[in-house]
VOGU-3710 file (C-alpha; in Angstrom, 3 decimals, decimal comma):
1> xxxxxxxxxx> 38,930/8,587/-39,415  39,796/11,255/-37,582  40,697/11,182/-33,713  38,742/8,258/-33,459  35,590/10,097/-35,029  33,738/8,137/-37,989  32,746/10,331/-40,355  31,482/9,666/-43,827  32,753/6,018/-45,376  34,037/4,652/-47,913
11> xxxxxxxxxx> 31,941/1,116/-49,099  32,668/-0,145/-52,031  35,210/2,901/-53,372  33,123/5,541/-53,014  32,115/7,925/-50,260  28,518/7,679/-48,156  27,193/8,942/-45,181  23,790/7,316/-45,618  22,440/3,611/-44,697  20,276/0,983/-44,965
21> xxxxxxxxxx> 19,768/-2,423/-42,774  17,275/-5,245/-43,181  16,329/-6,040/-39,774  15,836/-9,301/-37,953  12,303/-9,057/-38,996  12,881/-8,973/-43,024  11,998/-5,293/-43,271  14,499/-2,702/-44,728  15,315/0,324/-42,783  16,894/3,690/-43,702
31> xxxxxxxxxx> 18,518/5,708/-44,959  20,170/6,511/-41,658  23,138/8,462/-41,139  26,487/6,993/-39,388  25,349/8,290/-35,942  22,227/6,265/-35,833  24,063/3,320/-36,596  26,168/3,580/-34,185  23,923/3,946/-31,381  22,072/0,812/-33,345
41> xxxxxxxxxx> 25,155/-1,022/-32,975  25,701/0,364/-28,938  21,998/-0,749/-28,324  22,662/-4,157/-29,612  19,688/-3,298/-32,414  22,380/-4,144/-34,786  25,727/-6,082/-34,741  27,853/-8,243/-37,456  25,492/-10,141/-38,879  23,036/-7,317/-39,485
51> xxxxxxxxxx> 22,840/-6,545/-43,171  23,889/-3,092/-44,601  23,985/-1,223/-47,848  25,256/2,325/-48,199  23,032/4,500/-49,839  23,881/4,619/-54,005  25,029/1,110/-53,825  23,461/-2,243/-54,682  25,235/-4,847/-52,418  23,952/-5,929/-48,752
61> xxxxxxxxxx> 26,649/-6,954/-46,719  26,678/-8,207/-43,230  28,229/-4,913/-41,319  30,856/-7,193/-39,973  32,526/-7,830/-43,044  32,545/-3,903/-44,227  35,598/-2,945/-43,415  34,011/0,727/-42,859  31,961/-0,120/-41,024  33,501/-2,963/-38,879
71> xxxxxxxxxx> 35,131/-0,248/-36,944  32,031/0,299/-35,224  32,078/-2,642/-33,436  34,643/-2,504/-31,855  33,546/-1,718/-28,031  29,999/-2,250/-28,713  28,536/-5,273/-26,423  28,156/-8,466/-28,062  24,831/-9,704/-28,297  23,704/-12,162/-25,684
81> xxxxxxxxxx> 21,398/-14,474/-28,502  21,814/-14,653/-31,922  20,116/-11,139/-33,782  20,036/-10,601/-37,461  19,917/-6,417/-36,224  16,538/-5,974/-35,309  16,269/-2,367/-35,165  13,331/-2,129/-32,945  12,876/-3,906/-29,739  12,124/-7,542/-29,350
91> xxxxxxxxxx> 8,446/-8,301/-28,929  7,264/-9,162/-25,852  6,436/-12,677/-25,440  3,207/-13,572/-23,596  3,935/-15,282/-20,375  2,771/-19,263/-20,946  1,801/-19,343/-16,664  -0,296/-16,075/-17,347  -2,561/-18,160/-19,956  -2,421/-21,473/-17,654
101> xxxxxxxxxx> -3,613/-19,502/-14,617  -6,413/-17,710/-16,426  -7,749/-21,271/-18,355  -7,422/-22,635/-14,562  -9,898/-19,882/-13,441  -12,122/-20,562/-16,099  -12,754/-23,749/-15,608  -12,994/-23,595/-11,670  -15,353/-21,266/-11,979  -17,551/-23,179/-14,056
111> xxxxxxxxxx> -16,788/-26,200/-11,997  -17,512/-24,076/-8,622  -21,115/-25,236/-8,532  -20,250/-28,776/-9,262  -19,272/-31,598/-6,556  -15,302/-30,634/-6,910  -15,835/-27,194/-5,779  -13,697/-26,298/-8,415  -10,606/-27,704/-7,278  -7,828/-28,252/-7,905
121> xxxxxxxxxx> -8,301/-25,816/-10,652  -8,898/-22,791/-8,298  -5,765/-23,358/-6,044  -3,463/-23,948/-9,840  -5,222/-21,089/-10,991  -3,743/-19,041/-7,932  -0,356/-20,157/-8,096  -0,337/-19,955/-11,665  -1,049/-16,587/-12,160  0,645/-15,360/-8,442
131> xxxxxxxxxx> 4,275/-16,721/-10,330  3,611/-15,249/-14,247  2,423/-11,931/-12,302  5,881/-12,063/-10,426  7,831/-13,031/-13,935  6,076/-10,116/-15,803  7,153/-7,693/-12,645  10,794/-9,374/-12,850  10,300/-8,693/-17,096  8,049/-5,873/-18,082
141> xxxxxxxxxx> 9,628/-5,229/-21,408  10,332/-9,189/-22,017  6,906/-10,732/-21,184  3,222/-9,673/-21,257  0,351/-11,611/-20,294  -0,329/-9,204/-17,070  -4,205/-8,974/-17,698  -4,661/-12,813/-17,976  -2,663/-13,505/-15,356  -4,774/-10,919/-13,088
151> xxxxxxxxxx> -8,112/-12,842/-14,720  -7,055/-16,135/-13,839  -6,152/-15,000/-10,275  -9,708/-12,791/-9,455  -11,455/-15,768/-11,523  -9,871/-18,348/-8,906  -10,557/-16,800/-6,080  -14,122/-16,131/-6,649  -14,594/-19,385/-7,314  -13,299/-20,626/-3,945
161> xxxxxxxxxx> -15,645/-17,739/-2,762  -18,280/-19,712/-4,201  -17,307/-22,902/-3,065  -17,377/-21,691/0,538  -20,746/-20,582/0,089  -22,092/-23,725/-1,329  -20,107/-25,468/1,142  -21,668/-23,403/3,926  -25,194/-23,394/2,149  -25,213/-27,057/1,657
171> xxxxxxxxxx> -24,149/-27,108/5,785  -27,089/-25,345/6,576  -29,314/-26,960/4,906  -28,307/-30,421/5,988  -28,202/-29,142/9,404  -31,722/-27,661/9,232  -33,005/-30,906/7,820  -31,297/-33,082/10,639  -32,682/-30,549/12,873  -36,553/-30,962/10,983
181> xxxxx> -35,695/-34,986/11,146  -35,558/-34,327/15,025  -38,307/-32,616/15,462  -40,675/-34,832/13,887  -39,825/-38,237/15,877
//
């Protein structure tokens, strides 16, 4: 080290410049040079427990116990939950209220013609997908599940469209019939 600049390491006695990590998802990355896993490391993409292997060698080692490399940590944030180094981003999870809003506004919409209306399934189906569409807004890059919730929302409130209009409908016809039943005595 040199002014507090890494350059090429020592791992295992002899010198390397060059990398390789097995990520939290099993898959081995590299060869990457120092730089890159540093800004890994900065990122939180990598940290102690992340395996590493300098190019030419045989050994993985978590980077925490390299001396060499252990250097590197020091400053970078610690992860907030436990990572084995993913290098890419976490997946996006799909938002569980996003799928119960759109099932809700599937099934009021085939219940819309029925006696129920469709409810309550119409009104969960609302709030359901009003609160994962807030969640994904709050999370883009944590939570997906946008599209579903939008379904279940439109699917909801056409069905208490519908139920209006058979409401209404059914109204008018009873009202014409009492009106028919009048006009015949």
């Amino acid at each position: 080290m040199e002014s507090g600049r890494l350059t090429a390491l020592t791992f295992s006695g002899q010198s390397h410049g060059m990398y390789k990590i097995i990520g939290a998802d099993g898959k081995e990355y590299g060869p990457i040079p120092l730089e890159i896993l540093r800004r890994w490391i900065i990122e939180g993409r990598a940290d102690a427990r992340t395996r590493v292997r300098a190019e030419g060698t045989a050994e993985w080692r978590p980077l925490g116990e390299v001396p060499e490399l252990s250097a590197l940590l020091a400053g970078a944030p610690a992860p907030e939950a436990p990572s084995a180094g993913l290098p890419g981003a976490a997946a996006p999870k799909t938002n569980a209220l996003a799928m119960a809003g759109m099932i809700m506004g599937i099934v009021a919409i085939t219940c819309a013609p029925c006696c129920c209306y469709g409810l309550p399934f119409n009104v969960l189906g609302i709030i359901f997908s009003a609160i994962a569409l807030s969640q994904i807004k709050q999370d883009p890059a944590g939570q997906q599940g946008r599209g579903m919730a939008v379904a279940g929302l439109v699917l909801s409130i056409i069905s208490i469209v519908l139920a209006f209009l058979a409401l209404a409908l059914g109204v008018a016809f009873k009202t014409s019939d009492i009106l028919r039943h009048i006009q015949n005595r």
